[in-house]
C-alpha positions in Angstrom: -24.5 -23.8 120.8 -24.5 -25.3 117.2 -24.1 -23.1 114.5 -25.7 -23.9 110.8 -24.1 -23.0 107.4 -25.8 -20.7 105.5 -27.3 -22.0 102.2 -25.7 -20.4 99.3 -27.9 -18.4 96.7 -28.3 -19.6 93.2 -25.5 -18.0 91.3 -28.0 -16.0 89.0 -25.5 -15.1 86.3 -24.3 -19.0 85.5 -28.7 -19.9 85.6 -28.6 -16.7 83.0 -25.9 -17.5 80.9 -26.8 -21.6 81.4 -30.8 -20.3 79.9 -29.1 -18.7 77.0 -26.8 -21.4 75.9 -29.9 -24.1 76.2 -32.0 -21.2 74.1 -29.3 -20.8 71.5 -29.0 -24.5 71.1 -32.4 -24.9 70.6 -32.5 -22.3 67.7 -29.8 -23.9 66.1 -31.9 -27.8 65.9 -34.5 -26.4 65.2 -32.6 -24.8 62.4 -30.9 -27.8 61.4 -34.2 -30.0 61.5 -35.8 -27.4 59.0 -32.7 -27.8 57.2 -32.7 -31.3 56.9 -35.4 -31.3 54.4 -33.4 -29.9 51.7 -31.2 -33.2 52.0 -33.6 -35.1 50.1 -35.3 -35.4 46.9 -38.5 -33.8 46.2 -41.5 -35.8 47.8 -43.1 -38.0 45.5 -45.1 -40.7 47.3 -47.7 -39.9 49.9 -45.2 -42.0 52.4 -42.2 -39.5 52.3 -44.0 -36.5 53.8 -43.7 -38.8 56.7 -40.4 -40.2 56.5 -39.3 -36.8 55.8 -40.6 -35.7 59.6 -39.2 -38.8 61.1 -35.7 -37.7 59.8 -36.3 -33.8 60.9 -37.0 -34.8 64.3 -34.1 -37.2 64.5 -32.1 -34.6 63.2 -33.0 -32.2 65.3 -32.7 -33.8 68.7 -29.3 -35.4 67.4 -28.1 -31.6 66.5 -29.0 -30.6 70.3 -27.3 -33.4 72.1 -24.4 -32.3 69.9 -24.1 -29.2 70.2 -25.1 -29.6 73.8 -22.1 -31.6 75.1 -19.4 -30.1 72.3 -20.3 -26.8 74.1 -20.4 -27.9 77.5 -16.8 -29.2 76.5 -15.4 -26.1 75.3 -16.7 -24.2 78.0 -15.0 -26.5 80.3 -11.8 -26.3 78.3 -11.8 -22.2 78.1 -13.1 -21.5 81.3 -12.6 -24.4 83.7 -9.3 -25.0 83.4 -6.1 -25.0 85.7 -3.7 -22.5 85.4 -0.2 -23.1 83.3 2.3 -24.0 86.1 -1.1 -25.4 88.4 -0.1 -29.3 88.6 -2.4 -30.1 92.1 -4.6 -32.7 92.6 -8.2 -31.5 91.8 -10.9 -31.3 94.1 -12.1 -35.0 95.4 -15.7 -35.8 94.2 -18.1 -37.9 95.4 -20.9 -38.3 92.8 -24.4 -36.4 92.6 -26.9 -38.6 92.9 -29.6 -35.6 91.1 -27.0 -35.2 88.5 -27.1 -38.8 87.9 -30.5 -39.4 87.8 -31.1 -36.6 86.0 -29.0 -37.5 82.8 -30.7 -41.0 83.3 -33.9 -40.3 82.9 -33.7 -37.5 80.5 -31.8 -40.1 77.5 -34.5 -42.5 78.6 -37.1 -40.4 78.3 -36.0 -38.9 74.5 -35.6 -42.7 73.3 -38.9 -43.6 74.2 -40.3 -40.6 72.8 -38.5 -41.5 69.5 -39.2 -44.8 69.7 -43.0 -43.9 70.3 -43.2 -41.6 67.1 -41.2 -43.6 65.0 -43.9 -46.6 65.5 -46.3 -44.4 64.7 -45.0 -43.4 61.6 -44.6 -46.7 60.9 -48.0 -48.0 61.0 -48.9 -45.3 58.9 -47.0 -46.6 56.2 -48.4 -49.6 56.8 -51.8 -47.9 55.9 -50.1 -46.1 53.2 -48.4 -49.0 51.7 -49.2 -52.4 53.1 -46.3 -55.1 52.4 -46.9 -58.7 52.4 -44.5 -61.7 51.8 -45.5 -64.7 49.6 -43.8 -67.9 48.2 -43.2 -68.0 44.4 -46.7 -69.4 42.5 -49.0 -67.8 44.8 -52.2 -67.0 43.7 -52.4 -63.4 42.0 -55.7 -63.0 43.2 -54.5 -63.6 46.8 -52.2 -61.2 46.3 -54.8 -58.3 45.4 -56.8 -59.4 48.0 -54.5 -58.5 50.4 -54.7 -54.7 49.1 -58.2 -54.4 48.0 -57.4 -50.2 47.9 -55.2 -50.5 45.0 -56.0 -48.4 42.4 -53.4 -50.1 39.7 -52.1 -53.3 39.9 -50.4 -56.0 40.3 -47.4 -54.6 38.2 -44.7 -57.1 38.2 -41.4 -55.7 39.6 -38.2 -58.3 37.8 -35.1 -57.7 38.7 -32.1 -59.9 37.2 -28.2 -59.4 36.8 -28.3 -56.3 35.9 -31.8 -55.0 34.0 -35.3 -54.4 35.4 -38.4 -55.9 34.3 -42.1 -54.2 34.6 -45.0 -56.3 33.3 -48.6 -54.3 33.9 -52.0 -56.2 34.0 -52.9 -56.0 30.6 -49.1 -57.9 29.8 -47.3 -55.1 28.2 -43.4 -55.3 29.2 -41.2 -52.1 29.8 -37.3 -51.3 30.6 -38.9 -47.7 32.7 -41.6 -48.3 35.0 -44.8 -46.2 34.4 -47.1 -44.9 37.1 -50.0 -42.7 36.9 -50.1 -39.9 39.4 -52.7 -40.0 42.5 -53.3 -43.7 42.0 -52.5 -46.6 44.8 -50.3 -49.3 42.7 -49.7 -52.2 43.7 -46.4 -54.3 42.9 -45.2 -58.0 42.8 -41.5 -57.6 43.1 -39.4 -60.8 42.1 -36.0 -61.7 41.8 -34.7 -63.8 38.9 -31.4 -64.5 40.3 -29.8 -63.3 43.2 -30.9 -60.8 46.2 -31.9 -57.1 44.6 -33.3 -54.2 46.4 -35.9 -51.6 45.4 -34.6 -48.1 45.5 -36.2 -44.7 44.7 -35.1 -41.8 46.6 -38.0 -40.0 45.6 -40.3 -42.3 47.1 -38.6 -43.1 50.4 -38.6 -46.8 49.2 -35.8 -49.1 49.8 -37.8 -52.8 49.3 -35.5 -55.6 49.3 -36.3 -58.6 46.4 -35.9 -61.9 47.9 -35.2 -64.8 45.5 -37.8 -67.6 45.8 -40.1 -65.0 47.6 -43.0 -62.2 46.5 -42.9 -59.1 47.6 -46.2 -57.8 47.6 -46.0 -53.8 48.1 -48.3 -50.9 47.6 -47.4 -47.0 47.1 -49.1 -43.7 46.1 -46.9 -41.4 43.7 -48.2 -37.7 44.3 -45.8 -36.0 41.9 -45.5 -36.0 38.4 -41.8 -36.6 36.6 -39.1 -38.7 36.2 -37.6 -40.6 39.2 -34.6 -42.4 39.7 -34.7 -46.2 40.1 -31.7 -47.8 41.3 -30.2 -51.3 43.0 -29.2 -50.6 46.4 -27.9 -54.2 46.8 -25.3 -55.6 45.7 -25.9 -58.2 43.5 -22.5 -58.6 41.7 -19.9 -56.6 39.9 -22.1 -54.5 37.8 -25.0 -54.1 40.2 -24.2 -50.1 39.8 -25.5 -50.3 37.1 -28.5 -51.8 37.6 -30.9 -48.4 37.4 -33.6 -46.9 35.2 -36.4 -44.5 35.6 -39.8 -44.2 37.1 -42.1 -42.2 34.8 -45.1 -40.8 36.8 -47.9 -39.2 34.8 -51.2 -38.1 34.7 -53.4 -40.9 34.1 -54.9 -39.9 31.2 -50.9 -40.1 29.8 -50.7 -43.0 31.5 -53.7 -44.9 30.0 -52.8 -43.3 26.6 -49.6 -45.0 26.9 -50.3 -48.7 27.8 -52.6 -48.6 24.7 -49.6 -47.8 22.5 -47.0 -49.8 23.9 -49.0 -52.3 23.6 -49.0 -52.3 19.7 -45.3 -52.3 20.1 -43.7 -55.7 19.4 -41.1 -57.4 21.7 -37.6 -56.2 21.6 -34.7 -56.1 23.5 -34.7 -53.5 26.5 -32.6 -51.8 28.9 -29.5 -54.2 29.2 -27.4 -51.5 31.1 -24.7 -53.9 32.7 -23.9 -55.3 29.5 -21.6 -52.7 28.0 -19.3 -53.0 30.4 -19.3 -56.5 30.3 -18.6 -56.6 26.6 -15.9 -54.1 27.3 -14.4 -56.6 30.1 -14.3 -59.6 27.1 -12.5 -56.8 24.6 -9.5 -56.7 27.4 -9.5 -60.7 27.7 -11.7 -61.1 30.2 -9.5 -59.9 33.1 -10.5 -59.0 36.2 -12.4 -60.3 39.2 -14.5 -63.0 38.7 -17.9 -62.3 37.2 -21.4 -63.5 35.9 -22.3 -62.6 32.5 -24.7 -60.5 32.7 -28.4 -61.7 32.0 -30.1 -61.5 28.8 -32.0 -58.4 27.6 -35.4 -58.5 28.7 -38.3 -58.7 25.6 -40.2 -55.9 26.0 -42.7 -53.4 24.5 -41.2 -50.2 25.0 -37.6 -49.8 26.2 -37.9 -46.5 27.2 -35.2 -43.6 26.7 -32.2 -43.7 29.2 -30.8 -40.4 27.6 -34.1 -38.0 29.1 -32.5 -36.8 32.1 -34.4 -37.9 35.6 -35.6 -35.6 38.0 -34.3 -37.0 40.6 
């Protein structure tokens, strides 16, 4: 006579309590996804609604697996512990092939699924924005060509050690780039020296400048004001200083304002590595070693450093 062993019955309280903990976590991504958005600047370029999702989602599933296993940990610490004089062997264990499996797939699964969105959200800024890569003394028109949906453009993006450098299609020269609002601009962004890197927080742009390369790059602005503009690359000892600000305006302000600047006549801009620099010679020159910094660029209107951004 054989004799079978019974099948034990789910343990209904641990499924219950196991339910809750996975429901509570969820809440609290979902929470910290939402939250996420305040992180940022305020949106100012049809391409950081998107970006801004991409980074909620990543946020959120990261904030799950987190609070997941750090959990899961305690719980094991509090309640799964031996007792203070118990020094036995635990229990032998073989493996778990579901288990296994299981926490296989699922990681696979959620990389693919990120991976998946995150293209998508890429070609979408490709739509948005397209970005070409050209040699230096290629054709303008080619250039243009390659974004036929630009609105404004090309605007020349210079950056040198440390100032920026906008020339506009009708050749008047700024220290502050202007941008109407709503419009699709297109930019030519060129290094004079060394690598540089496009930065504006506000746009969800980080464009690196390639010496002896074009950058040909499109964007929308979608919010009036005045954005940040900095160097995220370093490009030598006073590359943090390297910033100035993105006016965006309507375009009637816009318009209004390339026809005054250009009655301006050249003069120096923006130079703002060069204080310090000067203030490095007043010591003796001591230091690390050092580039001077370049000249002033000659331009139309320098803009007005001392109007706060707004972001």
């Amino acid at each position: 006579m054989t004799t079978t062993t019974p099948k034990k019955s789910p343990n209904i309280g641990a499924i219950v309590i196991i339910t809750i903990a996975i429901g509570l976590n969820l809440v609290i991504a979902k929470m910290m996804a939402n939250w996420s958005y305040s992180w940022f600047p305020p949106q100012a370029s049809s391409a950081a609604p998107y970006v801004d999702d991409l980074f909620a989602l990543e946020t959120g599933i990261g904030s799950f697996i987190f609070f997941g296993c750090t959990g899961f940990m305690g719980w094991v610490l509090l309640f799964n512990r031996a007792g203070k004089y118990d020094e036995s062997d635990g229990a032998p264990i073989e493996g778990n092939t579901k288990l296994e499996i299981t926490w296989t797939i699922i990681p696979l699964v959620t990389v693919f699924l990120i991976a998946t969105y995150s293209m998508n959200v890429n070609m979408k800024l490709q739509t948005l924005g397209p970005k070409h890569k050209y040699a230096i003394g290629t054709d303008p028109t080619v250039l243009i060509a390659k974004d036929p949906k630009a609105d404004i453009g090309p605007i020349d993006v210079i950056a040198r050690q440390w100032s920026w450098e906008f020339v506009y299609p009708n050749g008047v020269r700024s220290s502050e780039l202007h941008l109407p609002v709503d419009q699709r601009v297109n930019f030519r962004l060129i290094s004079e020296d060394v690598l540089h890197s496009f930065f504006v927080p506000a746009f969800r742009l980080k464009q690196d400048i390639i010496p002896g390369s074009i950058i040909s790059y499109s964007l929308t602005p979608t919010k009036e004001g005045r954005f940040r503009l900095r160097d995220a690359m370093f490009s030598g000892a006073y590359f943090s200083q390297n910033q100035t600000n993105v006016v965006v305006e309507s375009e009637a302000t816009y318009t209004n304002w390339l026809k005054t600047a250009a009655d301006q006549p050249l003069q120096p801009g923006l130079d703002p590595g060069r204080a310090l620099y000067d203030r490095r010679l007043a010591r003796g020159d001591k230091g690390w070693a050092t580039v001077p910094p370049a000249p002033p660029p000659q331009v139309n209107d320098p803009g007005d450093p001392s109007i706060p951004h707004d972001a």
